[in-house]
C-alpha positions in Angstrom: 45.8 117.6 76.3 47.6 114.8 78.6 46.6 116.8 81.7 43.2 116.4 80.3 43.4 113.4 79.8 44.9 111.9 83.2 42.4 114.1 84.8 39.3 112.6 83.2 39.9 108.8 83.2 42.0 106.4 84.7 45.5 104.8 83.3 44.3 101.7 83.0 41.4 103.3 80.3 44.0 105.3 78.9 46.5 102.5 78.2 43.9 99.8 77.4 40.5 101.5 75.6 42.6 104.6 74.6 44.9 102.6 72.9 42.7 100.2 71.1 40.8 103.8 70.3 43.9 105.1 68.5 45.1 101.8 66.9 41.7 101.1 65.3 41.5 105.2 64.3 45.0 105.1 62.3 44.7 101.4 61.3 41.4 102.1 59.3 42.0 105.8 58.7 45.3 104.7 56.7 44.4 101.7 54.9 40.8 102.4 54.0 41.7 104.8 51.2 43.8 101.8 49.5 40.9 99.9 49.2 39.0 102.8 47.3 41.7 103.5 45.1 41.9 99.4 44.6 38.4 99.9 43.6 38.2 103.0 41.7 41.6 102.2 39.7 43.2 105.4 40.4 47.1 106.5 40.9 47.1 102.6 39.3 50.4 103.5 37.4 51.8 103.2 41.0 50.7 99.9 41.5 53.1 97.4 41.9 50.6 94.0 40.9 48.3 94.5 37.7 45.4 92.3 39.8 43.4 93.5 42.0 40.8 92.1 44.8 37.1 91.9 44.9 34.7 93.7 47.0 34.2 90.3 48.3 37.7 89.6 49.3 38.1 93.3 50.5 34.6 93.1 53.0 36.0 89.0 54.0 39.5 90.7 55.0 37.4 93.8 57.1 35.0 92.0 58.6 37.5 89.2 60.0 39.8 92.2 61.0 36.9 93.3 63.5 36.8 90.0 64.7 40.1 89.6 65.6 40.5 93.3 66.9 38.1 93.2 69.2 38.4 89.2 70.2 42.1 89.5 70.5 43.7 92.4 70.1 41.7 94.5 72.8 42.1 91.2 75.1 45.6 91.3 74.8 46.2 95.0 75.6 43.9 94.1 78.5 45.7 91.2 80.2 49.1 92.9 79.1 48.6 96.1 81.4 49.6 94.6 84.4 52.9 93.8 82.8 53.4 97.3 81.1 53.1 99.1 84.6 55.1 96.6 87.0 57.9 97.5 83.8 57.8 101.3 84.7 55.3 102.6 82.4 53.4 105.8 83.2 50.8 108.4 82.3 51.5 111.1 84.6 53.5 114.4 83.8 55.9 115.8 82.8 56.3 114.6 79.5 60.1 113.3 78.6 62.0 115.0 77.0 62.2 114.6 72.7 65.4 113.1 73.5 64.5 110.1 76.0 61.3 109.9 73.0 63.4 110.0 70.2 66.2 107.2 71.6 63.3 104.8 72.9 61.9 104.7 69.7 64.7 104.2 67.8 65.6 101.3 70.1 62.2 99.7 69.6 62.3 99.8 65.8 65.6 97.7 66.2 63.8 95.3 68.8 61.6 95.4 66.6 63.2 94.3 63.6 65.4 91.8 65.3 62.6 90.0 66.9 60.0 90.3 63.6 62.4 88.9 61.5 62.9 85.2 63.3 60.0 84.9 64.2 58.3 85.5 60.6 61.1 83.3 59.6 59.9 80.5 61.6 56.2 81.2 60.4 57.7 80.1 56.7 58.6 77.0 58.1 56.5 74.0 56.6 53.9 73.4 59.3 53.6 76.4 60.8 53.2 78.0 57.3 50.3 75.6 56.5 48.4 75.7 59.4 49.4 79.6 61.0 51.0 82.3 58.4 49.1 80.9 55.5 45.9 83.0 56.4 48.2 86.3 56.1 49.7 85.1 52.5 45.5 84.5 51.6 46.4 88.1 49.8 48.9 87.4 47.5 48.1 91.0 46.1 48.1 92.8 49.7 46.4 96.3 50.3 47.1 98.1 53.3 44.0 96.2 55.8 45.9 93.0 54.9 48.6 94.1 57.2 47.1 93.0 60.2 45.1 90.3 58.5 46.5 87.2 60.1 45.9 83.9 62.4 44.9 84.9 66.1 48.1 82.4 66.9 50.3 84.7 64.4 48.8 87.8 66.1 50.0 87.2 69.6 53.7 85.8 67.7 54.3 88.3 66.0 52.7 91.4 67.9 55.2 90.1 70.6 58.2 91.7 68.5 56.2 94.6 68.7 55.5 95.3 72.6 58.7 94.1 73.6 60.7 97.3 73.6 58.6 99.0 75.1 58.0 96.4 78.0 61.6 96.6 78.7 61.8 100.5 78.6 58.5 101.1 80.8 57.7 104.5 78.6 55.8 107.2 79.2 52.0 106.6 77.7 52.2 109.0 75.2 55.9 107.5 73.8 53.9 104.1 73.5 51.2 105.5 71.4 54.0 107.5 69.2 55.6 103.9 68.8 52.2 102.9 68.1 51.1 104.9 65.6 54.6 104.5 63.6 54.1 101.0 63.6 50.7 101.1 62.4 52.0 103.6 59.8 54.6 101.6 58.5 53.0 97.8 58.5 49.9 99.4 56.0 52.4 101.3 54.1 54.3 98.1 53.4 51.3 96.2 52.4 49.5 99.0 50.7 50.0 97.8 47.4 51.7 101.1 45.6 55.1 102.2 44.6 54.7 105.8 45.1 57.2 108.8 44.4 56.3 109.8 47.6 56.9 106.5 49.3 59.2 106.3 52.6 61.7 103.9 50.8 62.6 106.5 48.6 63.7 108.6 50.8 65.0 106.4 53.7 68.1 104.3 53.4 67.6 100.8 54.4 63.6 101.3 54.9 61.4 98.2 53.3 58.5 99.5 52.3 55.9 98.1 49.9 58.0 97.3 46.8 60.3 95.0 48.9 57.2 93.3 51.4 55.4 92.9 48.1 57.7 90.2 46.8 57.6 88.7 49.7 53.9 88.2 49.1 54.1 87.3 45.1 55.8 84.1 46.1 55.7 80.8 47.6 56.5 80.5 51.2 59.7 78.3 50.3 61.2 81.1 48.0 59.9 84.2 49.3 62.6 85.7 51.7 62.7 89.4 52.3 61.2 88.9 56.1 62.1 92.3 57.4 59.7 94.2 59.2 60.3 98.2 58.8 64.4 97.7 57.9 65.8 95.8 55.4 69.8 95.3 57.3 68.6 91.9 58.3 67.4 90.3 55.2 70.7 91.6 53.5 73.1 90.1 56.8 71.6 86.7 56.5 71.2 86.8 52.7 67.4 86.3 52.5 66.7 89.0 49.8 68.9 87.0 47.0 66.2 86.4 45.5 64.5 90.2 45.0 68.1 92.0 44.5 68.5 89.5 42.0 65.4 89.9 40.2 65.9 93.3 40.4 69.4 93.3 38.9 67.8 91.5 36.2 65.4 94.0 35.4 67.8 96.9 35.7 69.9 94.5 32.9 67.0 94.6 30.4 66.0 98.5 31.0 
């Protein structure tokens, strides 16, 4: 496929309209079927909030997300390019090996994490709650669109922690679109809305999930805490998931 691929177009369509291709595929592949369930009220013995949106909010929250896809995100990958190949980033074959893969992507998800959780720390401060991350906490009962359902200023913040692994590795095209695609994965997952059996926290020590990011969203900005992107090492190191271990030591009290 990659040799078909390199063949037919050039890197700079491959990295910038072939990723946007494959973001916009997963991102509405995975979290459209939330938003039917939402609607239909099935599996709803999974979800974690009794309320659900309207159709209106639902449409508001797709409709803006094509806005700011196409009028930021897509710009972004753009303009970014440049930086990506001057880094070492390539297209060509061979592939790497599972191992180089497997070790890059481990070291983004700890980029990652590091770099998500101060700077959605600083979004909860006073004014740049009010005036950035409050569009994001519009959903107070997320489902998995509201994910990337933010301020254009919040995009570029926060999607910073998320490029900046792999800007310092230069990978090979088809590790960034693996890191891609996990990412995508995950961030709908944790805003989804459901508790499932089948859910990645149950399964993965020290993975988030939606149970834990749903608190997060329940609350005001002043006592919400559990900022963690995909892990949850760095809420518990700096203490800010008192608040939900405590909560849920209170309900493990009364059961």
């Amino acid at each position: 496929m990659m040799q078909y691929l390199i063949t037919n177009f050039s890197d700079f369509q491959l990295a910038c309209i072939g990723s946007f291709i494959i973001h916009e595929s997963v991102f509405f592949l995975s979290g459209l079927p939330f938003v039917f369930l939402e609607r239909a009220g099935w599996l709803s013995k999974y979800k974690i909030q009794a309320k659900n949106n309207s159709p209106a909010a639902q449409g508001k929250c797709i409709s803006r997300l094509l806005l700011y896809h196409f009028g930021v995100n897509l710009p972004v990958m753009i303009v970014s390019y440049p930086v990506f190949k001057r880094m070492g980033m390539r297209s060509t074959l061979p592939l790497p090996s599972w191992k180089v893969v497997f070790g890059q992507i481990i070291f983004y998800f700890i980029v990652e994490d590091f770099v998500f959780y101060w700077g959605h720390r600083i979004l909860h401060t006073k004014w740049l709650y009010k005036n950035v991350h409050s569009v994001h906490h519009e959903y107070a009962t997320p489902f998995g669109l509201t994910s990337e359902y933010a301020h254009p200023a919040e995009i570029l913040f926060l999607g910073f922690a998320t490029i900046v692994g792999p800007a310092l590795t230069g990978p090979h095209l088809m590790t960034l679109w693996l890191w891609m695609v996990l990412r995508v994965l995950e961030t709908v997952e944790a805003h989804c809305g459901y508790d499932f059996p089948w859910s990645p926290s149950n399964f993965i020590p020290l993975y988030g999930g939606a149970y834990f990011h749903d608190y997060h969203h329940r609350l005001l900005y002043t006592k919400s805490g559990n900022y963690s992107s995909t892990f949850t090492y760095m809420d518990w190191i700096f203490g800010t998931d008192k608040g939900f271990r405590n909560l849920e030591a209170i309900k493990k009290a009364e059961s």
